[in-house]
Every structure is written in C-alpha cells, then in structure tokens.
C-alpha positions as CSV (number, residue, x, y, z in Angstrom):
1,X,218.3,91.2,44.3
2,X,218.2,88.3,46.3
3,X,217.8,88.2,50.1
4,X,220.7,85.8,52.3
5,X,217.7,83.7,52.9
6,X,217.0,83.4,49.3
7,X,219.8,82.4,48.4
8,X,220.7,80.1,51.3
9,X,217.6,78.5,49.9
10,X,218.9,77.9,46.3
11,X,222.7,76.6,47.8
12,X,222.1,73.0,47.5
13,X,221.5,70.6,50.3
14,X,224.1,68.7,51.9
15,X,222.6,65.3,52.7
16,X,223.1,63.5,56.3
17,X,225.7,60.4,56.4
18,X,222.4,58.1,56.9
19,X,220.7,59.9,54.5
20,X,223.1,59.6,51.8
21,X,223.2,55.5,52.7
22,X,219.4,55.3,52.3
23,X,220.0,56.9,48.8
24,X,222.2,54.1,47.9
25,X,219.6,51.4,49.5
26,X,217.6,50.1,46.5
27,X,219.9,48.1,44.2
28,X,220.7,45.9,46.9
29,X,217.0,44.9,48.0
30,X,216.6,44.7,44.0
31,X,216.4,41.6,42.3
32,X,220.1,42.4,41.9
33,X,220.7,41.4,44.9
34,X,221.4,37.9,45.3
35,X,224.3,38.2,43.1
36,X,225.0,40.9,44.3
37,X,225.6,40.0,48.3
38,X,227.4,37.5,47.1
39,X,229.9,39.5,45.3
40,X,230.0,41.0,48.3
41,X,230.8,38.6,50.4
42,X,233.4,37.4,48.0
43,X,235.2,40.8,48.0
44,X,234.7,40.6,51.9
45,X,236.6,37.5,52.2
46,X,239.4,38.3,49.7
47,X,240.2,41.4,51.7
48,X,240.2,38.9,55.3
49,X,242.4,36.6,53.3
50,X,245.0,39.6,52.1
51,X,244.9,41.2,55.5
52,X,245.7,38.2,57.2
53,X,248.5,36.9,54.8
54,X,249.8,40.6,55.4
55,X,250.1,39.3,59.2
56,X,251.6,36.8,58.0
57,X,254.3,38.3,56.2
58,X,255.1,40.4,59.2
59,X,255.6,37.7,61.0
60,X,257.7,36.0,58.4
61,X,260.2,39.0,58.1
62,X,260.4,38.7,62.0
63,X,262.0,35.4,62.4
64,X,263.4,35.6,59.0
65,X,265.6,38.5,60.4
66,X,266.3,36.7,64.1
67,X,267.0,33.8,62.1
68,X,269.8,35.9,59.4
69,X,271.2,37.3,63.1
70,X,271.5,33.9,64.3
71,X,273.0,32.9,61.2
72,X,270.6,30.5,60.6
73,X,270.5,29.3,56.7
74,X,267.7,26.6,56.9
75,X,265.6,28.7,59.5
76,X,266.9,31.9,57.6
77,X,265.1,29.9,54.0
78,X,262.3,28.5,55.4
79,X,260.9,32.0,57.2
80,X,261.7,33.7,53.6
81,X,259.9,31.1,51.6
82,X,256.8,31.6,53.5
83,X,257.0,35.1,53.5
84,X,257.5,35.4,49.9
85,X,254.8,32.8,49.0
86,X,252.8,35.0,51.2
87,X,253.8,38.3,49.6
88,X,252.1,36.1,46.2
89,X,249.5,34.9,47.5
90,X,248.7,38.8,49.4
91,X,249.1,40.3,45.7
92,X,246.7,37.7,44.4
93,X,243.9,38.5,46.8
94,X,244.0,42.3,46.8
95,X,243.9,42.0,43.1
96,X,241.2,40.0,42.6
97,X,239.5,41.8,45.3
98,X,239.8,44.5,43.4
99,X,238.6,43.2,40.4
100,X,235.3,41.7,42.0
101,X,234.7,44.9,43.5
102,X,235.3,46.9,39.9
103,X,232.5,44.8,38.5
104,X,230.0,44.7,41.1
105,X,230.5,48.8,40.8
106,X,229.3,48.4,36.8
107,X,226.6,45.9,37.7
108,X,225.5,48.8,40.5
109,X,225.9,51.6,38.3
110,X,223.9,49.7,34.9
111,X,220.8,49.3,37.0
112,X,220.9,52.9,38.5
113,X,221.8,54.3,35.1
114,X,218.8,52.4,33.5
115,X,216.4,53.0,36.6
116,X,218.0,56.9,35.7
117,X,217.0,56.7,32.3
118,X,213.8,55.1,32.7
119,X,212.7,57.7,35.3
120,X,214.6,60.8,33.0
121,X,212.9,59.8,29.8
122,X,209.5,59.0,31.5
123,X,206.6,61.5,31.3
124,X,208.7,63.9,29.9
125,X,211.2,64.9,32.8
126,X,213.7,65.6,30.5
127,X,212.0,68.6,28.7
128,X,210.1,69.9,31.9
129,X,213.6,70.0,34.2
130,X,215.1,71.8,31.3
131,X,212.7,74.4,31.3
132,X,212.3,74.5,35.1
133,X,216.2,74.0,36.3
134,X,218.8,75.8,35.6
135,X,220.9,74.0,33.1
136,X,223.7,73.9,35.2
137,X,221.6,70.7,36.7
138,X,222.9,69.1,33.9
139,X,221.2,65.5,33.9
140,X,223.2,63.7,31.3
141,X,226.3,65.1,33.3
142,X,224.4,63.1,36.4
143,X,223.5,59.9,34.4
144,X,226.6,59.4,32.3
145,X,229.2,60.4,35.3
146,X,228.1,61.1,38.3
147,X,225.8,57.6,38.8
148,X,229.4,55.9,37.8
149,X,231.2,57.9,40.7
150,X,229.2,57.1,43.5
151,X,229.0,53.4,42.7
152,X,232.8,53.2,42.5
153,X,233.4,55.3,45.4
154,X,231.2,54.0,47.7
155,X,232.0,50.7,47.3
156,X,236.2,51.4,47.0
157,X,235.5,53.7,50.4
158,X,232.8,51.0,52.3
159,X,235.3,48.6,51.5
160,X,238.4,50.5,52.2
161,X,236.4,51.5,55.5
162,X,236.3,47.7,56.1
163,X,239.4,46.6,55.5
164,X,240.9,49.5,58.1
165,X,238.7,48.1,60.7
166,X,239.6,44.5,60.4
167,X,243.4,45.6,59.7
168,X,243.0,48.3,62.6
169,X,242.2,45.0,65.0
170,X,243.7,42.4,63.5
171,X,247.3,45.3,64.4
172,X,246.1,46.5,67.1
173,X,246.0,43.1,68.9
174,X,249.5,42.3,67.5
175,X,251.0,45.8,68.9
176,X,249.2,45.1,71.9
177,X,251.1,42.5,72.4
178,X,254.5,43.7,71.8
179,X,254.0,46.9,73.8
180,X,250.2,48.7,75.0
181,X,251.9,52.2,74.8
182,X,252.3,52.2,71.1
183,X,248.9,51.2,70.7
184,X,247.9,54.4,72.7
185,X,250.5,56.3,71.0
186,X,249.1,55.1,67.5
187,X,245.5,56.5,68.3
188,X,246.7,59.3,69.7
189,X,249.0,60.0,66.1
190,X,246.4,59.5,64.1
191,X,243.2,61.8,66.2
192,X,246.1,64.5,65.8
193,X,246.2,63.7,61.8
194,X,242.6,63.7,61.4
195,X,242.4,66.9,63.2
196,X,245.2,68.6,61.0
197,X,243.4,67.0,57.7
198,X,240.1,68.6,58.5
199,X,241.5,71.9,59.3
200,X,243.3,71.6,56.1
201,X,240.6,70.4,53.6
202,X,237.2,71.8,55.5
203,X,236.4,73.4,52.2
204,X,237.3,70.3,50.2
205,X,233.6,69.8,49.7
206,X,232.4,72.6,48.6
207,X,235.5,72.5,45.7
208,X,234.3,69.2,44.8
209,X,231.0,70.9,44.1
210,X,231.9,73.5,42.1
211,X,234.4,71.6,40.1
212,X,231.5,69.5,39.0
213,X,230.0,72.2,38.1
214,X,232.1,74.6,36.2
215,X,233.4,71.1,33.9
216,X,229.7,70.6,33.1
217,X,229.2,74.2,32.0
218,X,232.4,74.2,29.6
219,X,231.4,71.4,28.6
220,X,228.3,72.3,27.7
221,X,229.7,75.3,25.7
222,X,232.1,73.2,23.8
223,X,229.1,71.1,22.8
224,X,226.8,74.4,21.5
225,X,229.8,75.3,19.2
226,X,229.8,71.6,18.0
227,X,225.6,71.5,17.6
228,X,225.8,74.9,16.1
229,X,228.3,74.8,13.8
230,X,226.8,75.5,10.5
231,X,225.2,78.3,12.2
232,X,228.4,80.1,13.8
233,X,230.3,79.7,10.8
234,X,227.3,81.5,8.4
235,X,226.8,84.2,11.1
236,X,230.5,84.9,11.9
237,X,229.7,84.4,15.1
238,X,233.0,82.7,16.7
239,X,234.1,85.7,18.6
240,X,231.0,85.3,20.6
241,X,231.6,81.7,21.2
242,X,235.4,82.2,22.0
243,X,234.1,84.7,24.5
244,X,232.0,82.2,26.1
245,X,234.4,79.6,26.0
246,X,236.7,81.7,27.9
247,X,234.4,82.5,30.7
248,X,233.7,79.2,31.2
249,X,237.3,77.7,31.1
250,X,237.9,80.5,33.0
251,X,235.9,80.0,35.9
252,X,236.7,76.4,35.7
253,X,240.6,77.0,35.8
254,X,239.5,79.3,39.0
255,X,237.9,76.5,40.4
256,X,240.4,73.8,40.1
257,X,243.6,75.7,41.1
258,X,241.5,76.8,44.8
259,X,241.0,72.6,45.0
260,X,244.6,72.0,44.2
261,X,245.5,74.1,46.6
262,X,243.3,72.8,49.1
263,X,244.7,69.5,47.9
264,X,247.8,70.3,48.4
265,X,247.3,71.4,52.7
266,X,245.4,68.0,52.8
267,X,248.2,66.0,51.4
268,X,251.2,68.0,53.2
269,X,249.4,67.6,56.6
270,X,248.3,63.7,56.0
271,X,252.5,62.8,54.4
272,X,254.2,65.0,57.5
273,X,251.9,63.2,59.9
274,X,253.1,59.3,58.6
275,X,256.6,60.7,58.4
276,X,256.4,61.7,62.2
277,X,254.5,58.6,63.0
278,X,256.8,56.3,61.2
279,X,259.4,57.3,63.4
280,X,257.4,56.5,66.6
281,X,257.8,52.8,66.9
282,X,262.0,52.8,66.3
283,X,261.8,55.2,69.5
284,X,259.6,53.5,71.7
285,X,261.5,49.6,71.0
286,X,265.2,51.7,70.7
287,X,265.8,51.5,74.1
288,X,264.7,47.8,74.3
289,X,266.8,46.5,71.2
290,X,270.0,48.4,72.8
291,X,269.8,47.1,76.1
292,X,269.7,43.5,74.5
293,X,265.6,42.8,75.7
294,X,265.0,42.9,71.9
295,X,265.6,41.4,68.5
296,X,266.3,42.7,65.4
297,X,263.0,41.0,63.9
298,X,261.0,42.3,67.2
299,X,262.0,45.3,66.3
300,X,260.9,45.1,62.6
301,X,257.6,43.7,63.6
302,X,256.6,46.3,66.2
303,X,257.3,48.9,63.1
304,X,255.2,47.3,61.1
305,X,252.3,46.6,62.7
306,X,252.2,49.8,64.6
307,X,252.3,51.3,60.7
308,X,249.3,49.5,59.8
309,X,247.7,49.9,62.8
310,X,248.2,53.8,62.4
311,X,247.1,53.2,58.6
312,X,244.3,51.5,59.3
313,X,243.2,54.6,62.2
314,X,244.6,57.0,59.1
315,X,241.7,56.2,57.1
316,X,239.4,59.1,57.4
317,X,242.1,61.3,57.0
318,X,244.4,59.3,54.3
319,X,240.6,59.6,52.5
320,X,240.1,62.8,53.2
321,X,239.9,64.2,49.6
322,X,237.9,61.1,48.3
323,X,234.8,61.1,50.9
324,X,234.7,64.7,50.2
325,X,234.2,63.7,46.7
326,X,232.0,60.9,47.7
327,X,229.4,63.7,49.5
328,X,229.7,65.8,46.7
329,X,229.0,63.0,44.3
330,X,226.0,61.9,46.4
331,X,224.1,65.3,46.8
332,X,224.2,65.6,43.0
333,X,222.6,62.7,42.4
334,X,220.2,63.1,45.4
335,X,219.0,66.4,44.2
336,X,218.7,65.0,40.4
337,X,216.6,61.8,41.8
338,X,214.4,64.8,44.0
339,X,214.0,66.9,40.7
340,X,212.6,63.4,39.3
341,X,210.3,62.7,42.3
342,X,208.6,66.3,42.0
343,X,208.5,66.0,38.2
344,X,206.3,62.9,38.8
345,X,203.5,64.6,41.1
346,X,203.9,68.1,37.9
347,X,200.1,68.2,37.1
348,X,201.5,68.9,33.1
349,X,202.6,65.2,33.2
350,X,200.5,63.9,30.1
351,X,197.9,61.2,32.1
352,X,197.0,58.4,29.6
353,X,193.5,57.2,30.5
354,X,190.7,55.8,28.0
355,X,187.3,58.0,28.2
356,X,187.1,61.7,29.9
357,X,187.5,62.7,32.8
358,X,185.0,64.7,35.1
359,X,184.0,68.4,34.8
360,X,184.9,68.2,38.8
361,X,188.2,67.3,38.3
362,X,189.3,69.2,35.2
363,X,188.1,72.3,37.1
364,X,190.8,72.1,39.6
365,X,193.7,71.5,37.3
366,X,196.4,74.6,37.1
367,X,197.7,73.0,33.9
368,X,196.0,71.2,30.7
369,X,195.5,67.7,31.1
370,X,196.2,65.4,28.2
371,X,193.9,62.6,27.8
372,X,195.6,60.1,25.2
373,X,192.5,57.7,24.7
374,X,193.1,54.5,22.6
375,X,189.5,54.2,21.6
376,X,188.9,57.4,20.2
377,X,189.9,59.1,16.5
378,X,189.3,62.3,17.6
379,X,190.8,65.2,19.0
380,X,188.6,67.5,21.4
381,X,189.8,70.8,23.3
382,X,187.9,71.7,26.4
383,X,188.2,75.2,28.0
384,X,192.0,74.7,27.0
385,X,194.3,78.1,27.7
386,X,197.8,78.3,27.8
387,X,200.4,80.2,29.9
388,X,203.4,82.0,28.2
389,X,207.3,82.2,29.7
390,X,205.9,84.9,31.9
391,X,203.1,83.1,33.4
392,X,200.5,85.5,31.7
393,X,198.0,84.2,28.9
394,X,199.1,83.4,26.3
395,X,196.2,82.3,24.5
396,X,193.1,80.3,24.8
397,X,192.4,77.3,22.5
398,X,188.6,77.3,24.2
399,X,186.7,74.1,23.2
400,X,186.7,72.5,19.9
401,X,186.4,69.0,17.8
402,X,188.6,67.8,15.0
403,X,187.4,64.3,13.4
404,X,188.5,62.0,11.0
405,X,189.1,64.2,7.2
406,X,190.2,67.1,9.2
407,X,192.9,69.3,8.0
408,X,193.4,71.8,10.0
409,X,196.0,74.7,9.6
410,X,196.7,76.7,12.4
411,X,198.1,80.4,11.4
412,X,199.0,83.5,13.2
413,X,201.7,85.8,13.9
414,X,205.1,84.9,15.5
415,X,204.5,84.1,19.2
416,X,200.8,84.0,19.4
417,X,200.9,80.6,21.3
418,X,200.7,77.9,17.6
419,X,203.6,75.8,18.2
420,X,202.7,75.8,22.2
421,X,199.3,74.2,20.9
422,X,200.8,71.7,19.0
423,X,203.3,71.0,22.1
424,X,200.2,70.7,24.5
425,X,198.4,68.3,22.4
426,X,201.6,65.8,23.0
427,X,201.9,66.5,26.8
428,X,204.8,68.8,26.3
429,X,203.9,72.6,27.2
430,X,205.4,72.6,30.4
431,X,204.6,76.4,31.1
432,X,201.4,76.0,32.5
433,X,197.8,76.6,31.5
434,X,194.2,74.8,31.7
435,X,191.7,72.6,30.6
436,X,192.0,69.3,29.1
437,X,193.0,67.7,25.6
438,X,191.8,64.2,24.3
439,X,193.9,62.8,21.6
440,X,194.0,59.3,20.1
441,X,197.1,57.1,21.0
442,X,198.2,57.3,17.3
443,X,199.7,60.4,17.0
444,X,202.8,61.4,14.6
445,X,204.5,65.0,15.3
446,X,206.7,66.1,12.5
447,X,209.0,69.0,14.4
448,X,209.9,72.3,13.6
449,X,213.4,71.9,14.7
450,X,215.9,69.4,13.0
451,X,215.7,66.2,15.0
452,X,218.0,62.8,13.6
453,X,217.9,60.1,16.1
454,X,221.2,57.9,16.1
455,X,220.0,56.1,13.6
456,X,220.8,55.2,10.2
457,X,218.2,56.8,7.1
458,X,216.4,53.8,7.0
459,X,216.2,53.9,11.1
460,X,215.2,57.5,11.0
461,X,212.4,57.2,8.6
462,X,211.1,54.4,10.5
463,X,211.5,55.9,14.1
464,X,210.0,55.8,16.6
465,X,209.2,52.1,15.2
466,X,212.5,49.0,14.7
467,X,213.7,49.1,11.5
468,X,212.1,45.3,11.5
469,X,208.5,46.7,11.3
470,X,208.6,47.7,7.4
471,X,209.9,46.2,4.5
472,X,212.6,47.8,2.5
473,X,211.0,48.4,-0.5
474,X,208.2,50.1,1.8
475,X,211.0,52.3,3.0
476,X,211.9,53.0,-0.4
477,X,209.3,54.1,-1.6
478,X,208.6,56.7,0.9
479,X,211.8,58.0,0.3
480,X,210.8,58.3,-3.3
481,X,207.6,59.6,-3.1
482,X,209.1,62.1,-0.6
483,X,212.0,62.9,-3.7
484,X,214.8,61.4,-1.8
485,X,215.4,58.6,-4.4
486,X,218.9,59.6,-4.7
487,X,220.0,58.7,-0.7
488,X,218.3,55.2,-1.2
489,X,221.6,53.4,-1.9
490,X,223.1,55.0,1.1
491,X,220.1,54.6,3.8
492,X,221.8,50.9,5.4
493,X,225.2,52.5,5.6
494,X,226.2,52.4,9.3
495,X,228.8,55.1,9.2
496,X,225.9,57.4,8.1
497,X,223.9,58.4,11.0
498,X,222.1,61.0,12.6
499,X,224.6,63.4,12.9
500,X,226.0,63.1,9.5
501,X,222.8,63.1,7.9
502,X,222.0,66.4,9.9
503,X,224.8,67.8,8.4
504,X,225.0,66.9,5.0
505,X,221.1,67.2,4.2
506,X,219.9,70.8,3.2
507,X,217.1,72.6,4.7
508,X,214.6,71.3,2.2
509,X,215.9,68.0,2.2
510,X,215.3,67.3,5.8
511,X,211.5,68.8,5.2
512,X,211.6,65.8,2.6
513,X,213.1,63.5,5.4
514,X,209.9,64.8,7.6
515,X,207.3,63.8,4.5
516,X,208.9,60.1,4.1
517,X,208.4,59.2,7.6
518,X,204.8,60.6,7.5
519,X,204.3,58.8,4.5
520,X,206.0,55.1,6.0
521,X,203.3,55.5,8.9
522,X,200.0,57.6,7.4
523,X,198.1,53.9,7.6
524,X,198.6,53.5,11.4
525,X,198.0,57.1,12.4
526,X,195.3,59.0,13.4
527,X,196.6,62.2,13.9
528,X,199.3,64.0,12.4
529,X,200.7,67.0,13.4
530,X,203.3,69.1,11.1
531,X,204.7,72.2,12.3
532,X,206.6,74.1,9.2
533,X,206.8,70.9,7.7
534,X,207.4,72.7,4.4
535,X,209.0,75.5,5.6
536,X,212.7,75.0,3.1
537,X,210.7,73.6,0.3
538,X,210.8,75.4,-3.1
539,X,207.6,75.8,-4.7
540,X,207.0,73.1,-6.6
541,X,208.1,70.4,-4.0
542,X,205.8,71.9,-1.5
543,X,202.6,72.0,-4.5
544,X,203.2,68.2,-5.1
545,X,204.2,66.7,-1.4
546,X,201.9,68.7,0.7
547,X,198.5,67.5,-0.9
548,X,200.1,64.1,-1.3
549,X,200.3,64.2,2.6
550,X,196.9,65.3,3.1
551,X,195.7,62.3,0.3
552,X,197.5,59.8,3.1
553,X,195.9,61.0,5.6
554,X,192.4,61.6,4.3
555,X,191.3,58.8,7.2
556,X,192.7,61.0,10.0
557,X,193.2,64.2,11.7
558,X,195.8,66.4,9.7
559,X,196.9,69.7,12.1
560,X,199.4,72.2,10.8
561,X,201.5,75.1,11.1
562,X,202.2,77.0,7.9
563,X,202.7,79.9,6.5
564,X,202.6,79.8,2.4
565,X,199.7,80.9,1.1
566,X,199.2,78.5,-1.4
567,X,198.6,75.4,1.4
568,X,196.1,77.5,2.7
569,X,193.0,76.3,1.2
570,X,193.8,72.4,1.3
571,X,192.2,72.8,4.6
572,X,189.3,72.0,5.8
573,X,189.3,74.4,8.9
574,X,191.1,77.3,9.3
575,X,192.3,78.1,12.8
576,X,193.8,81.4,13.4
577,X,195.1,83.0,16.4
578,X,195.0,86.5,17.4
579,X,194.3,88.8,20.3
580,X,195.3,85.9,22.8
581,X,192.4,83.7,21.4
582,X,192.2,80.9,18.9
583,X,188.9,80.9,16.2
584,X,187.8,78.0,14.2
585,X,186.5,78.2,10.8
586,X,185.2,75.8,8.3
587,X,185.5,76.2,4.5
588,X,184.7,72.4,3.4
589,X,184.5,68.8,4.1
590,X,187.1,66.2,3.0
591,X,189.9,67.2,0.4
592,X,189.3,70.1,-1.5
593,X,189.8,70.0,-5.3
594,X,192.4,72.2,-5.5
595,X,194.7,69.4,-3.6
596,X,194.0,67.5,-6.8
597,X,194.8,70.4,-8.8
598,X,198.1,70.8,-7.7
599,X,198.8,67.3,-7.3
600,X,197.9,67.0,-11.2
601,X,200.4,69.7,-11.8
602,X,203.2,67.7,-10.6
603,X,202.7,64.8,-11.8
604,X,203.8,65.3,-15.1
605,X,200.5,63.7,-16.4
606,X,200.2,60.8,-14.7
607,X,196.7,59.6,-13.8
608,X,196.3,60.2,-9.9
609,X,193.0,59.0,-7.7
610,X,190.6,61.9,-7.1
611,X,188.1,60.1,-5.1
612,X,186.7,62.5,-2.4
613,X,185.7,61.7,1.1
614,X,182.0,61.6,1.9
615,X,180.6,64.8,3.5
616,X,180.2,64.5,7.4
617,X,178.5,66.9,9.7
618,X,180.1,70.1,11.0
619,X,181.2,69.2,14.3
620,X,181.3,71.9,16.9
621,X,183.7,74.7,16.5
622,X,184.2,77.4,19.2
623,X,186.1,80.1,19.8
C-alpha cells in the first residue's frame, strides 16, 4: 500500500504560469517564426482595429439617440450610417481576426506535432514509455489532441487576454470621462466576480484532468474490442469486454457530471454577477438623466462602455473554465515532453556507432548496448544478459559470433528469454540487462505478432522501403514465390490496406506475407531475423518456403525462432536456452543438404541450384 507521500509523488505536477509559457517558447524562436510574428501582429492589429470601431459605434449610438430626441433627421441619418458602417466594418475585423489566429494555431500545432512525432518515434520512445508508463499516459491521445488544444487555447486566451486589456483602457478612459465613480465601481464588480468564480470552480482543474483521462481510457477500450475482434468473437469473450467498457464509461460518466456541475456554479456565479453589474451604470447616470444634466445618448454611452469596461476586467473570470482547461492541457503535454527528455538520457536507447566500444565503458552499462555498425556483417554478443519483467535474470546470451552463412535457430521453452534476444539485438528490450550487441545496419525482423502498416500489399511487402524502390514485376514475384500469386491483381488497390488485409488474410497467409518481404529484400540484407515466421504454415508450405529463405540468404546471417522439428537441421548452429543460460552449437557450415532435399520435394521436379557455400572456420561459440 502506498504511503501519502507516495502517492503525492505519482499525482502529476502542476506547472508554474512562467513555466508553462517557457513550454510554449520554441515554435516562435523557430524558423517558424518570421511568419509567424507576423501573423501575429496582423491578428494584433485586427483586434486594435475592431476594438476601436466598437468605440466608435458607441459613440455613434450616442448622438444618434440625442439627435432622434432632438428630432433631428439628417443628424439622426448621418450618426446611424456611421455606426452601421462601423457595426460592418467591426464584424469584418473580428472575423478575419479570427480566421488569422485559427491558422497560425494549425501552423503552431503542425510543427509541435511533427517535433512530437519525431521525438516519439525516435530511439524507440514509443515502445519503452509503454512499457515504463502507465498507459493511461496515453501519447497518441497527447499528439493527436492535446498538442491541438494548447495551440488553440493559448493563442484564443493570449489573445483574448489582449484584447481585454486594450478594451479594458481604451473603456476605462471613456467612463473616466463620463463619471470616475463607475470606473471604481466597475473594478470593484468585477474583483467581487472573480472572487465568487474561484470559489465556485477551484476544483475546475483538477476535473479538466480527470476528464482527459477517463475519455482516453474508454477510448482506449473501445479500440481493444476493435483490434481484437476476431479474437473476442472465437473466444466468446464479449461479456468480458462489455464489462470493461462499462467501468470505463462509467467512471467517465462520473467524471463529467462532477465537471458539469462545477460548470454550472462557475457559470451561475459569472451570469448573476453581469446581471447585477449591468444594472449599475442606469443607477449611477438615473439621477443625472432625471434632473435634465443628461441625455438620453449620455446615458446609453455610460452603459456601454462601463459594460465593456467590466467585460474587459471580467476576463479571468468570464474564462474561468477555459484557462482551467488551458493548465490542464499544458501539464499533459509537459509531462509527455519530460517522459521524452528522460527516454533520451535511458541507457537501452540503441547507440549507432561504427567500431566497438571500450571494455571500460561497456563495464559500467546497467543495460545492453546496441552497436549498429555499417562496416561490419557480423553479429557478436559480449557478456550480453537480460533482465525479465521482474528485474531478475532472465537469461544470459554470454559472448558469441555469427558470420556470413549462419543460420541460426534459437529454441527453448516458453519464456526462457528467445524473443527478448531477438528484441535486444534491434535495440528494443527495454527491461534491462547488460553487455553489448554489434549488428550490421542491414537488419530485416520478420515479427511474431501481426504487423500491416497503412499501406497497400504492394506497400507492405516493400516496407520499410517507397513503393518506388522495386519494380512491380520484382514485387510480383516475391509474392509468388511466397504462394500469394492469387492477391497480385489486388496488391495496387487503395481501398485495400493494412487493416483489411489483417483481417481478410489467414494465419498462414500472413506467414506468407512475412516470406515475400524477406524475399523482396534478401540482396540488401545482412541479417535477418524471423521469430515464428512459419508458425500457421501447413507442412508442405513450410518444407518448400523455409529452405527457399535460407537459399536467399546464404550471403548473410539467418537467426530464428522455431519450433517444428523438421526446420531444425537447416541450421547451421543450434542455440538453445535453458536454465537461464543460452549454449551455442555447431552441426555444419553453409546450407545443409537436406534444405535441398526438401526444396526438391516441392518443386514438383523442377531443376533447382544446389551450389553450396564454401566451408569457413568455426568462429567462437560460448556459452
């Protein structure tokens, strides 16, 4: 159980005013900014322009009115036209104003989202905050909503700040000179309505903050139903996911209703305060306008400009509601940006380098170091151990070599640490361990887990590469050779991407999807690394693809998970793991004659290749 300082300590930070400004800082030192100050200043002088044609209609109604008491038709015309050509040009300006300001907010919010994505998708921050946050943290929430709210609400309240100042004087001056006690009597209306508001909405904040929150988990449970479907249909399992669905609406209807309640206070305080204050003005000039001192259109322009000079004070607490939003807004994204900032200085971040690095150093990493080195083809392990979930060992990979002609399949019970191998050798076991990996830059990694970028066929089989970078009849013919001839005539269509080719493709089929994209790039890699890659394959699929593979790669490093017997002795070294500990065997050099065997078998006579590579020297394999 956690202690009150524990979990004060987990509460989130609320950032300082200043604080939160200096967050905001970079785009406009950027080389953004030149169009962007100017925008600025363009929305700056659109909002001088309205608030002084707003004057100016004030000042229109007033002689327009003394001139309907004096029954003045041509004075009565002239006062009207100005004001209503005011009243045009007024709706002009704050339009346009606000048009400016809504695309400076996009231009704001494009270069944070791609400095956000850049910094998310950069040495793997998106897969070590998931494991080490909790998911409420939710960083696509961050980076596809709450980036856009802070840019809009700053700039709408910075600006809205603006205009009450520059209102709030350009009034003030103008009920100063009709009568100094409303201008006291304003300020002293609207201190009283800022006190009321606070009281009100002090936990307005704190609501904003857990309405974020509680949306981004149902959300998120909405989505698991949608990524799981197959799965909760096969397994019955939609009781379980209405259950969850439930909690998490439930918590969010919980949420909401305590914020539209708060809300509510906020908004009866901040309309029975104007209501009062409107009425404030008529009693102060009343006793003027009866004893004859003052006209009807003095009278309508003290009204006015002592309600905009109260508006203009009202700002803060008209706003209330919004700069609570605007805090909350702000300390979500602060906190994501920190989570990036730490991620940066994790020492699991793969470090690309070319050569090793020295015994001195490696000694006094707490996590394994990936080396990707473009001038090497090999891979070499060096006193490399992994942590588990529970921060014991897990198991230890010691030091090894694999060189070119390598096929090595990794084996071992369910949990022993294989697949977290495979994930350190790409920089992504973000659980901890020690020791240091060297890898070539040309590394493919065929998943376990079903992966279909937004792409169409064509695009996925080419990935991580453009389209652009092979030819179509190249693409075809992986697809063949992989037997996916059949999908060929739909692997341009653009209404069949990712998701629908998850969907429609069967387990085997995507293995077969996994071996067409190995195939497309065996001549420009070095390493390839499969993990179950023929998991879903029937029998005679996996006799005829799998040494097919290994014939591709026969001028690189081949490393894989498997479980089927029959694969087995394609490979060159057998690494199996047990007891905690990882040990190297191996059987042959080059490819093995029983990968031409097989490959003969399914190839319905056809005359295949069997040249063999040339023996090379053991290389040193430890334990």
């Amino acid at each position: 159980m956690k202690t009150s300082s524990e979990a004060n300590d987990d509460a989130p930070r609320r950032p300082g005013f200043m604080e939160s400004l200096r967050a905001l800082k970079p785009f406009w030192v950027s080389d953004q900014k030149i169009k962007a100050r100017l925008m600025l200043g363009g929305i700056i002088a659109l909002t001088v322009a309205e608030i002084a044609l707003t004057a100016g209609m004030g000042l229109g109604f007033q002689a327009a009115l003394n001139a309907l008491v004096a029954k003045n038709a041509m004075g009565f015309a002239m006062a009207g036209g100005a004001t209503v050509a005011a009243m045009g040009a007024s709706t002009y300006a704050g339009n346009k104003r606000q048009y400016v300001t809504d695309n400076l907010g996009q231009n704001w919010r494009g270069w944070l989202t791609r400095k956000f994505n850049d910094a998310w998708l950069g040495d793997k921050a998106y897969l070590k905050l998931q494991h080490s946050k909790k998911y409420a943290q939710n960083p696509d929430q961050r980076i596809a909503e709450t980036v856009g709210n802070v840019t809009n609400q700053t700039l709408n309240l910075g600006l809205g700040a603006f205009r009450a100042v520059i209102g709030g004087c350009t009034f003030a001056l103008m009920l100063w000179h009709i009568s100094p006690l409303m201008v006291g009597a304003a300020a002293a209306c609207s201190a009283a309505s800022f006190a009321a508001t606070h009281l009100a909405g002090s936990s307005m904040r704190g609501l904003w903050r857990g309405l974020m929150d509680t949306e981004a988990k149902f959300r998120h449970a909405l989505t698991r139903v949608r990524d799981n479907a197959k799965t909760i249909a096969l397994t019955g399992h939609e009781p379980v996911e209405k259950e969850t669905l439930s909690n998490a609406f439930n918590s969010l209807d919980e949420t909401r209703r305590k914020f539209y309640k708060t809300n509510m206070r906020v908004g009866v305080v901040w309309s029975l305060s104007g209501n009062a204050a409107s009425i404030v003005p008529i009693a102060m000039s009343a006793p003027k306008f009866f004893a004859g001192t003052a006209t009807l259109g003095g009278l309508e322009l003290a009204r006015q400009s002592f309600s905009q000079f109260y508006s203009a004070l009202g700002f803060f607490p008209q706003a209330y509601t919004q700069l609570a939003g605007w805090s909350a807004n702000v300390g979500q994204l602060m906190e994501f940006k920190k989570d990036l900032e730490d991620n940066k200085n994790d020492i699991t971040v793969p470090v690309r380098v070319t050569g090793a690095v020295p015994e001195a150093v490696i000694k006094t990493l707490s996590s394994v170091r990936v080396n990707e080195d473009a001038e090497t083809d090999r891979i070499t392990f060096r006193n490399v151990a992994l942590q588990g979930p529970d921060g014991n060992p897990l198991v230890d990979f010691g030091s090894t070599t694999f060189v070119p002609g390598d096929s090595v399949m990794l084996s071992g019970p369910p949990g022993s640490g294989k697949s977290a191998g495979l994930a350190a050798m790409r920089g992504a076991w973000t659980l901890g361990g020690s020791g240091e990996i060297t890898v070539p830059a040309q590394v493919r990694f065929v998943p376990q887990e079903d992966y279909f970028p937004d792409r169409s066929l064509r695009g996925m089989i080419c990935a991580p590469d453009p389209e652009s970078k092979y030819t179509r009849a190249e693409v075809e013919k992986a697809l063949t050779d992989a037997g996916l001839a059949q999908f060929i005539p739909d692997m341009d269509d653009p209404s069949k991407r990712g998701e629908y080719w998850k969907n429609t493709l069967s387990g085997g089929q995507k293995n077969k999807v996994g071996f067409a994209g190995a195939f497309l790039h065996a001549k420009d890699t070095k390493v390839l690394i499969v993990d179950e890659i023929t998991a879903a394959l029937d029998a005679a699929s996996e006799a005829r693809l799998y040494p097919m593979l290994l014939e591709r790669m026969k001028h690189g490093i081949v490393i894989s998970i498997a479980h089927h017997d029959v694969i087995k002795p394609l490979h060159s070294v057998q690494a199996v793991v047990g007891d905690g500990k990882v040990t190297y065997t191996r059987t042959f050099t080059g490819i093995p004659d029983a990968a031409y065997s097989l490959l003969g078998q399914t190839q319905s006579g056809s005359q295949i290749a069997t040249k063999r590579l040339p023996l090379q020297p053991p290389t040193g394999l430890g334990t």
